[in-house]
N, C-alpha and C positions, 0 to 999 in steps of 0.2 A: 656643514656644521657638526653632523653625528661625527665623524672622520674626524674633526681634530680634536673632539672629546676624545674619542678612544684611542687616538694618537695619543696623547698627553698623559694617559691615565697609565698609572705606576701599574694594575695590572687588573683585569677584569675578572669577575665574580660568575662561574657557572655554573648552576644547580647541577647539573648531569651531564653526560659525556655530551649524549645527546643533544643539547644544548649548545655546547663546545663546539661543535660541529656546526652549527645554524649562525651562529655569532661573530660580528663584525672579526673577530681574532681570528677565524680558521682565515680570513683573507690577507693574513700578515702584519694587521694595522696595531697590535698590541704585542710588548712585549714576553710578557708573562700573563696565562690564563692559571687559575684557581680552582678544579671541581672541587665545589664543596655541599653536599648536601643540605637541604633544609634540614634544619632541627625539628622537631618534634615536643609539644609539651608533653610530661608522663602523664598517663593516665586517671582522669578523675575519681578520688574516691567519693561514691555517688549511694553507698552503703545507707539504706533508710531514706533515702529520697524519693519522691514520689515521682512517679514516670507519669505523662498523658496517656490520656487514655485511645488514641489513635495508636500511638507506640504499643503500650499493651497490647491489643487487640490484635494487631501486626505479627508481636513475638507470640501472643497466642495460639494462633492457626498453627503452629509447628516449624520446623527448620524452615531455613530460607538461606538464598544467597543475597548480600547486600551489596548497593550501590549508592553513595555517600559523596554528593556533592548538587553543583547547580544543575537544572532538569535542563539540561539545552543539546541542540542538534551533535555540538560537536563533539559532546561523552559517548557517541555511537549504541543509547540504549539503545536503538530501535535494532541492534544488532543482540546485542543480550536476548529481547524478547523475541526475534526470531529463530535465533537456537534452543527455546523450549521446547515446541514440539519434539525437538532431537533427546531432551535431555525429560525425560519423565517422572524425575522423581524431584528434579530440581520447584521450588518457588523464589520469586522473586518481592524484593522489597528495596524499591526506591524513594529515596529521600533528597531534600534539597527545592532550593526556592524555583520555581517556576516563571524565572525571569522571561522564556521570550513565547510563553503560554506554548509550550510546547507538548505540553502532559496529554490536551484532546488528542494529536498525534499518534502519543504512544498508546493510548488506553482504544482507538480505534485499531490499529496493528496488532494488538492482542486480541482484540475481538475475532478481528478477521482470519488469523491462525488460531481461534479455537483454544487461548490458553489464558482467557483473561480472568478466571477462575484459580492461577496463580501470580498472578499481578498483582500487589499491591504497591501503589504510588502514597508519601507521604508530602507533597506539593509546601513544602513551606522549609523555613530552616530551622534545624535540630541542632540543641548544645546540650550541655547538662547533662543532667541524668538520662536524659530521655537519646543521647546520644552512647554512652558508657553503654546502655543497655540494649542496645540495637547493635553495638558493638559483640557485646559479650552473646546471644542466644545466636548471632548469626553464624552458620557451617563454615563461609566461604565468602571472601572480598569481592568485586569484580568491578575493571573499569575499563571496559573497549575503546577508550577516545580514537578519534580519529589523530587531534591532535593536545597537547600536554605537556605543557612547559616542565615541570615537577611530577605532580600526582601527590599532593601531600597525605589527603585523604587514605590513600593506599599504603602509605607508610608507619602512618596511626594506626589500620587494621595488623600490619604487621607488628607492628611494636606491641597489641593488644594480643600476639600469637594467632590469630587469623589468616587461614591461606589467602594467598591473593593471586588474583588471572588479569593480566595486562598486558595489551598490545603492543607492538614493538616505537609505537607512535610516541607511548608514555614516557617522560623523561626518569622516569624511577624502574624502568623496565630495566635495567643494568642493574641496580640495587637488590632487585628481584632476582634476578639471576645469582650473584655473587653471593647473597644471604642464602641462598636456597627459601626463600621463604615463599614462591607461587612458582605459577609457571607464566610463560609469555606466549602467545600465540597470534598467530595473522586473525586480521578483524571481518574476515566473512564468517557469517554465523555458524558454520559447519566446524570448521575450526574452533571458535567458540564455546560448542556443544562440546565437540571433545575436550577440552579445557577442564568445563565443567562436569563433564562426565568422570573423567579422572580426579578431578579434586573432593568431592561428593560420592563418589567410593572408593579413597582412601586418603583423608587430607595428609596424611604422614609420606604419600607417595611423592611430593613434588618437594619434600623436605631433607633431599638428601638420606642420611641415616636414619632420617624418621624421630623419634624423640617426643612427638607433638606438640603443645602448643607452649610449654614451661620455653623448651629445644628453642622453638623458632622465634621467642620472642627476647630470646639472649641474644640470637644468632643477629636479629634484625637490631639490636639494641650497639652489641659491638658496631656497625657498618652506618649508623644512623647517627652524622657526629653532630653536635651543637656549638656554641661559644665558643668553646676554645680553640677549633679551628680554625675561624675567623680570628682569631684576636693571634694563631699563631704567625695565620699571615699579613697581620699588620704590622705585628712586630718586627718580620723579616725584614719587608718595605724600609719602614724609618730605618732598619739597622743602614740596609744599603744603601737609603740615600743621603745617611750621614746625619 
C-alpha cells in the first residue's frame, strides 16, 4: 500500500538530506525528492513579559548550555550529562515534557557522576516568554539524539544566533554544517565534551569567520527556507503535469 503511494506521488518532501537517504525514494520508487527545510517561526518579541519563576531561577545560576525539546531516551541526554564531568565550566538546562518519565533516569546519572549540582531539569513544556528567554541567556544549544527526523528545536536556537552541537544522527546536522552555525560531533560523551569544550571557550570558533551571534543568525536565516520553497515546488509540479 506505502509503495503505491509513493509510486503515484508527483514527488516526495524531505526535511534533510538525511532524511532523503532513509526514505522510500533512495529505493527508486519516486520520481523527484524535494529537500527542503522546516521553516522556522521568527522569534518572539516577549519584551515585558513576565518569565516563571522556574525559568528565572534557571537563567539565574549563571550560563548554561540548553537542551529544548521532549525529555526522552532517544534525545541521548544521558550523554550530554555524562560529558560534564569532562567539561567543567559547562551547566546544563533541560526543558521539555517528560512524556515517558524519563527525567528520574537522568537526575540519577547526574548524581552518580558527581555533577548534579549542574543539572537543572525543567520537566514540562515551555513557549512564550519563558521559552525566548531560555533562549536568549543560554551560551550554547545542544542535542545528542540518537535519532532526528529534523531537529527543529536546534534551528530556532540558530536562528536566535545560538551555537548549536549535534550529532550526525540529527536530520539538521547538514544545515549545521553548511551555516556554519555549531559543530557536529559523534554521540559518545567524550566527543561531546569536546564539542562543548570548544563551543564554551569560544562560540565564534565553530562559526566560521566568527562575527558572533548578529554573523550566525543571518548566516542561519539565509539556509533556513520557509513557504516559498514549498509553493515553488508546487508550482513546478502543476506546470509539468500540465
Amino acid at each position: 500500500m506505502e509503495r503505491r503511494t509513493v509510486t503515484g506521488a508527483a514527488a516526495i518532501h524531505a526535511t534533510s538530506d538525511l532524511r532523503r537517504r532513509i526514505s522510500p525514494a533512495s529505493a527508486g520508487h519516486c520520481r523527484k525528492v524535494a529537500v527542503i527545510p522546516n521553516g522556522v517561526d521568527p522569534p518572539l518579541d516577549a519584551t515585558g513579559q513576565p518569565v516563571s519563576a522556574d525559568v528565572a531561577a534557571a537563567i539565574g545560576r549563571g550560563d548554561y548550555v540548553l537542551s529544548l525539546g521532549r525529555i526522552v531516551w532517544k534525545k541521548g541526554l544521558d550523554r550530554l550529562i555524562a560529558a560534564l564531568p569532562a567539561v567543567p565550566t559547562a551547566r546544563l538546562v533541560l526543558a521539555g515534557d517528560d512524556t515517558e518519565a524519563h527525567v528520574a533516569f537522568l537526575l540519577r546519572e547526574a548524581t552518580r557522576l558527581a555533577v548534579a549540582d549542574r543539572v537543572t531539569i525543567l520537566a514540562r513544556h515551555v513557549e512564550g516568554a519563558d521559552k525566548e528567554s531560555l533562549f536568549a541567556a543560554a551560551r550554547a544549544f545542544a542535542m545528542p539524539s540518537l535519532s532526528e527526523n529534523f531537529g527543529i528545536a536546534a534551528v530556532e536556537a540558530m536562528r536566535r544566533g545560538s551555537p548549536v552541537l549535534v550529532t550526525p544522527e540529527v536530520g539538521v546536522a547538514d544545515l549545521v554544517r553548511k551555516s556554519g552555525g555549531g559543530i557536529v560531533v559523534a554521540g559518545e560523551p567524550a566527543a561531546v565534551a569536546r564539542g562543548l569544550n570548544l563551543l564554551l571557550a569560544d562560540p565564534a570558533a565553530s562559526q566560521g569567520n566568527g562575527g558572533g551571534r548578529p554573523r550566525l543568525c543571518q548566516r542561519a536565516l539565509r539556509l533556513v527556507v520557509g513557504r516559498r520553497k514549498h509553493e515553488d515546488l508546487y508550482e513546478t509540479l502543476l506546470s509539468t503535469r500540465g
